[in-house]
C-alpha positions as CSV (number, residue, x, y, z in Angstrom):
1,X,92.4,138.2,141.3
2,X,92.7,134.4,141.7
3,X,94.5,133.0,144.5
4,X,97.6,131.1,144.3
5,X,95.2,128.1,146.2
6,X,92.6,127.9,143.0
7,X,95.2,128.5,140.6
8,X,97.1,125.1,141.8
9,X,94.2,123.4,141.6
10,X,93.1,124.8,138.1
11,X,96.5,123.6,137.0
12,X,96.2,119.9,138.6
13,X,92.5,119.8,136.9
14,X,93.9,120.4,133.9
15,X,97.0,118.0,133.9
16,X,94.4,115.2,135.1
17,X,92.8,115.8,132.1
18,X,95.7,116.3,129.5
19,X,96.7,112.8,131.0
20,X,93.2,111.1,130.5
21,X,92.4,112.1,127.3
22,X,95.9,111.2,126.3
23,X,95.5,108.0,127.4
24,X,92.7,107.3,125.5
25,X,94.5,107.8,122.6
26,X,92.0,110.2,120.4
27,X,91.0,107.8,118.9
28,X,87.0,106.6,118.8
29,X,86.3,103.2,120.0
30,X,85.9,101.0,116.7
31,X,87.6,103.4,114.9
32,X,90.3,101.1,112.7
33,X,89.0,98.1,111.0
34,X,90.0,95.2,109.1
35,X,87.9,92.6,107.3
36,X,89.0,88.4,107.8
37,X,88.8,86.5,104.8
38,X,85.9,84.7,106.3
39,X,83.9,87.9,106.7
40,X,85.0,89.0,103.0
41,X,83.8,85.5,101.9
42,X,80.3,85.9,103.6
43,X,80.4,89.6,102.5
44,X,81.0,88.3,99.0
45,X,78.4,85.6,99.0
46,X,75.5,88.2,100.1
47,X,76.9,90.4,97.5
48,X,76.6,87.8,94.8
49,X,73.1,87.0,96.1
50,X,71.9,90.4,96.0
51,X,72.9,90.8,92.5
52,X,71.0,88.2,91.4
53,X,67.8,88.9,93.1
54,X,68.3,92.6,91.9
55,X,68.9,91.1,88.1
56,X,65.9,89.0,88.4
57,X,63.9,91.4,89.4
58,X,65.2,93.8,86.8
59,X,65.4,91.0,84.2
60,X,61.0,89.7,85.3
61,X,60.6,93.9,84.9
62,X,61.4,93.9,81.6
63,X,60.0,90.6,80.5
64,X,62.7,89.0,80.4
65,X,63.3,85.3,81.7
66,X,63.6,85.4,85.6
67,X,66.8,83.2,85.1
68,X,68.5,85.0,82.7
69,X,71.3,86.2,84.5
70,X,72.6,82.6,86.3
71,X,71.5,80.9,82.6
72,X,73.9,84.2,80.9
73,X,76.8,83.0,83.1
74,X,76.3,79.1,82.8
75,X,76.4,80.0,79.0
76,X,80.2,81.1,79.1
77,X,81.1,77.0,80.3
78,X,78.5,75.5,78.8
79,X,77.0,77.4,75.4
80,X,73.9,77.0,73.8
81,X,72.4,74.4,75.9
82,X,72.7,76.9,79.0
83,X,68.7,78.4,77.7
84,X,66.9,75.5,78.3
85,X,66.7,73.0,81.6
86,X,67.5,73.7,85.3
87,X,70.8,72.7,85.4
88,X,72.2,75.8,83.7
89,X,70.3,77.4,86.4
90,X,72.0,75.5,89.7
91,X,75.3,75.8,87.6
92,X,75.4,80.2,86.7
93,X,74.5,80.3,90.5
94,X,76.8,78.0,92.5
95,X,79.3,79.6,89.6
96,X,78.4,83.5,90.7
97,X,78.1,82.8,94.7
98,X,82.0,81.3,94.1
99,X,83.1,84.1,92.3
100,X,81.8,86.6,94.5
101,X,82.6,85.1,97.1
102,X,86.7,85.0,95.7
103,X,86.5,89.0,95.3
104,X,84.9,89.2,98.6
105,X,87.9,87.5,100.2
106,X,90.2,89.6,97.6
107,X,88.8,92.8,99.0
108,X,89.1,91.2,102.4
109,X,92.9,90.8,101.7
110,X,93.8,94.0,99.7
111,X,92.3,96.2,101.9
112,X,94.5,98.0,105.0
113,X,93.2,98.6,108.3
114,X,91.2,101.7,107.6
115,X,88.5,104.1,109.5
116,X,84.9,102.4,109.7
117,X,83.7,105.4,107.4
118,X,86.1,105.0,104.7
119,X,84.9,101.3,104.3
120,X,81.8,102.0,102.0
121,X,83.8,104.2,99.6
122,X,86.4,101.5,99.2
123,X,83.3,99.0,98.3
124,X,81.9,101.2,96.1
125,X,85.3,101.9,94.3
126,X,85.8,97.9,94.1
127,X,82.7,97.1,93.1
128,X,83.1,99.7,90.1
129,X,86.3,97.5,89.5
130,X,84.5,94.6,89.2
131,X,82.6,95.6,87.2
132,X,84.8,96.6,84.4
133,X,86.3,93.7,84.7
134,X,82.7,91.8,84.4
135,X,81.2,94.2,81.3
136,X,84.4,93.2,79.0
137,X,84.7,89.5,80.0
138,X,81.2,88.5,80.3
139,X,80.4,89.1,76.7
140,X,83.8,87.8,75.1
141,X,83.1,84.2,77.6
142,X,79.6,84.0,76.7
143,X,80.2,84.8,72.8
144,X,77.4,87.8,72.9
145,X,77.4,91.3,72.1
146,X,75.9,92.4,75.5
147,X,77.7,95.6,75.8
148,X,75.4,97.5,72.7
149,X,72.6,96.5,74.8
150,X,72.2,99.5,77.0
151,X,69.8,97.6,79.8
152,X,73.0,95.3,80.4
153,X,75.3,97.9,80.8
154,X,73.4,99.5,83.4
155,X,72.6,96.7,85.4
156,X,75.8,95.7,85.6
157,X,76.9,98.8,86.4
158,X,74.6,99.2,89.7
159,X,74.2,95.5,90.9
160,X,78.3,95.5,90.7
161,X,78.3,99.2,93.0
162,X,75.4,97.5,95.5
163,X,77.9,94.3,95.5
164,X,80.5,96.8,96.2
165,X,78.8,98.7,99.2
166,X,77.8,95.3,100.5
167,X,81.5,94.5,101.2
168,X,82.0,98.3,102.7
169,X,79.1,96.9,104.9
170,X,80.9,94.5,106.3
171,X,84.5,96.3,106.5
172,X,82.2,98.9,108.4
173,X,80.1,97.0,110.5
174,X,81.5,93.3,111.5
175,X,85.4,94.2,110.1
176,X,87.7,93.1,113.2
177,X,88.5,95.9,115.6
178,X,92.2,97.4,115.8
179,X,92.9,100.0,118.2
């Protein structure tokens, strides 16, 4: 049988701890997050970057021109004339890295302080988003028929999930702390 001595002291050990753990809250360090705009608009920019170097490898793979996709999305401002010359080139590129960096800082904006984990699901669900948004608009700006074309719709598909997990990237590793 204890004595009344140990039991005292089992009781104090276990109110010091009660009150330390409370104090720490329960929560993990780093557990809450939110993302600035500037890290949404970096997040988007690497986004947009990573699309098009996934696009021109897939576009080179299937022997396509290697500036396909920033001559595609010059084509929707400036037509025909957007197959031929650099300038098309310069122009779908400075034209994607502005757009993606916009829904980087709309992600940045729209999204709540969440847990770090959570981040990369709410990329990926974005980036689907987007990329509904992109497989209707694209075609009807550029006056093409891209959607039949099955190589399209499944590029766009993943390159706008991997621009997507990019910005869960950076909700889940350089978001702003918030305890």
């Amino acid at each position: 049988m204890a004595s009344p001595a140990n039991t005292d002291s089992y009781r104090q050990s276990l109110l010091n701890a009660n009150t330390l753990s409370a104090s720490r809250n329960h929560n993990p360090v780093n557990y809450f997050s939110t993302v600035s705009l500037r890290t949404g608009a970096i997040a988007g920019i690497i986004g947009s970057l990573t699309i098009m170097l996934f696009l021109a490898m897939l576009t080179v793979s299937a022997t396509m021109d290697l500036w396909f996709a920033p001559r595609f999305i010059s084509s929707a401002l400036i037509g025909e004339s957007a197959w031929t010359g650099t300038f098309p080139i310069i122009l779908g590129t400075v034209v994607h890295l502005l757009v993606g960096s916009l829904y980087g800082v709309i992600f940045a904006f729209a999204m709540p302080r969440m847990p770090r984990a959570f981040w990369f699901v709410a990329g990926i669900i974005y980036g689907v988003g987007l990329w509904a948004i992109a497989a209707y608009t694209l075609p009807a700006l550029a006056q093409t028929d891209m959607m039949s074309d099955q190589l399209y719709t499944n590029a766009l598909v993943v390159s706008h999930i991997v621009f997507g997990i990019t910005l869960g990237i950076a909700g889940s590793f350089f978001g702003d702390v918030q305890q």
